[in-house]
GUKEMAR-806491 format. One line per field, with one value per residue (C-alpha): x, y, z; residue number from 1. Coordinates in pm, 1 decimal. Each point is the difference from the previous one (the first is absolute). Layout:
GUKEMAR-806491
east [X | ...]
north [Y | ...]
up [Z | ...]
n [NUM | ...]
//
This chain:
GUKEMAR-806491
east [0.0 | 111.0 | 68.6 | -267.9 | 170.1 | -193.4 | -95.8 | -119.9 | -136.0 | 231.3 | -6.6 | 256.4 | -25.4 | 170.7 | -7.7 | -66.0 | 101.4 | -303.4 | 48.0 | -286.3 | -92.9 | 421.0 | -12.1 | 94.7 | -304.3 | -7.5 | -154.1 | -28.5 | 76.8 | -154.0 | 342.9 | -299.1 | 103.6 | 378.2 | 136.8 | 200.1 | 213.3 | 222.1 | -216.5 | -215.9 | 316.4 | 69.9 | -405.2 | 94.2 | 280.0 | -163.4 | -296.3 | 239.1 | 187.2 | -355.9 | -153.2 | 241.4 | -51.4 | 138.9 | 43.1 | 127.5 | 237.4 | 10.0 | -377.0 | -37.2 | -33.3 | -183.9 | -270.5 | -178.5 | -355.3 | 71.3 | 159.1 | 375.0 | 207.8 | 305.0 | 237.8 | 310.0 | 338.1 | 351.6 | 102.2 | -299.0 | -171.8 | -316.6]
north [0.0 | 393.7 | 169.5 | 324.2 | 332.6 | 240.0 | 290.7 | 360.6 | 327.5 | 298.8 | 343.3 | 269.0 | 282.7 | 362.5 | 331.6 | 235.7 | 368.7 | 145.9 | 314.8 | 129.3 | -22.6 | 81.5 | -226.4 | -432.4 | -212.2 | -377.9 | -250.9 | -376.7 | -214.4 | -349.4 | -243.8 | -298.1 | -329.2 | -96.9 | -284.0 | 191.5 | 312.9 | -29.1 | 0.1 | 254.0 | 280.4 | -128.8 | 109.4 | 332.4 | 96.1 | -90.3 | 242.2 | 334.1 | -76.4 | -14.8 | 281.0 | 225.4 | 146.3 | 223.8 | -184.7 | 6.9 | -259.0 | 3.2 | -86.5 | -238.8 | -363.0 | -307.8 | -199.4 | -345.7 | -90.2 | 15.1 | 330.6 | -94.9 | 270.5 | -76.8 | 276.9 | 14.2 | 11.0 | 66.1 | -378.1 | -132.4 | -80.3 | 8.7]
up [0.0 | -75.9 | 252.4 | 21.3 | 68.6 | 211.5 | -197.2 | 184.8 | -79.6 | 53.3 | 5.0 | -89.5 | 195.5 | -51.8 | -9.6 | -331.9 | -68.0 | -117.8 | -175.4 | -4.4 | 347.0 | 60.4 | 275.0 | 29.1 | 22.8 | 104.0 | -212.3 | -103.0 | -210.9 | -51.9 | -130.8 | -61.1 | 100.4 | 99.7 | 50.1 | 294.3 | 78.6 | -318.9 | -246.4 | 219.8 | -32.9 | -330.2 | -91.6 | 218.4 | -237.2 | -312.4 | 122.9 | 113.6 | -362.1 | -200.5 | 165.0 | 8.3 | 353.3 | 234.6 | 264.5 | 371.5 | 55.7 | 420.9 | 27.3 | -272.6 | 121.7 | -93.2 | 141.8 | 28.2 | 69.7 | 332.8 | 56.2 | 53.2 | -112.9 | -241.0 | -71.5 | -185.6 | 144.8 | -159.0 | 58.9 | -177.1 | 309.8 | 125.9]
n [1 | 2 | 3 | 4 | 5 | 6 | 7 | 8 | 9 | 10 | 11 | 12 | 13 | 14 | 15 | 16 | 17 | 18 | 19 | 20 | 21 | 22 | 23 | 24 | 25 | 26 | 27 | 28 | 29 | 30 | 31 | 32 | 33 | 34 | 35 | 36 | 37 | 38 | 39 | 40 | 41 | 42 | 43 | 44 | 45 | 46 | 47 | 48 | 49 | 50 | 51 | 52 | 53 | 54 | 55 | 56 | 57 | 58 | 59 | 60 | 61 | 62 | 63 | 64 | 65 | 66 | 67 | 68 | 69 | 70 | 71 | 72 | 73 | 74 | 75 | 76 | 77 | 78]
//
């Protein structure tokens, strides 16, 4: 028998310069289903690159369906 991987919803979470309103406003991002925090920053990346945003870099962090928090470090850590 395969062996199932667990797959979860996350969330990217961040902060965006709005021009308009010249002030940073937080908002969310739905990654869809993962099959875990890889492939959840990998989604992240994908989504800052496509967009094109403005982005705060201290605030932004992503998160499972169960509200764990998983930020980037500079050793590649979570």
């Amino acid at each position: 028998m395969a062996r199932k991987e667990w797959i979860g919803n996350y969330q990217l979470h961040y902060s965006e310069f709005c021009s308009y309103k010249n002030e940073w406003v937080a908002k969310t991002a739905f990654l869809g289903k993962c099959l875990g925090v890889a492939e959840a920053c990998e989604k992240a990346v994908n989504f800052i690159i496509r967009e094109n945003l403005t982005v705060d870099y201290g605030t932004m962090y992503v998160s499972d369906g169960w509200g764990n928090k998983f930020y980037a470090t500079k050793e590649g850590k979570n």
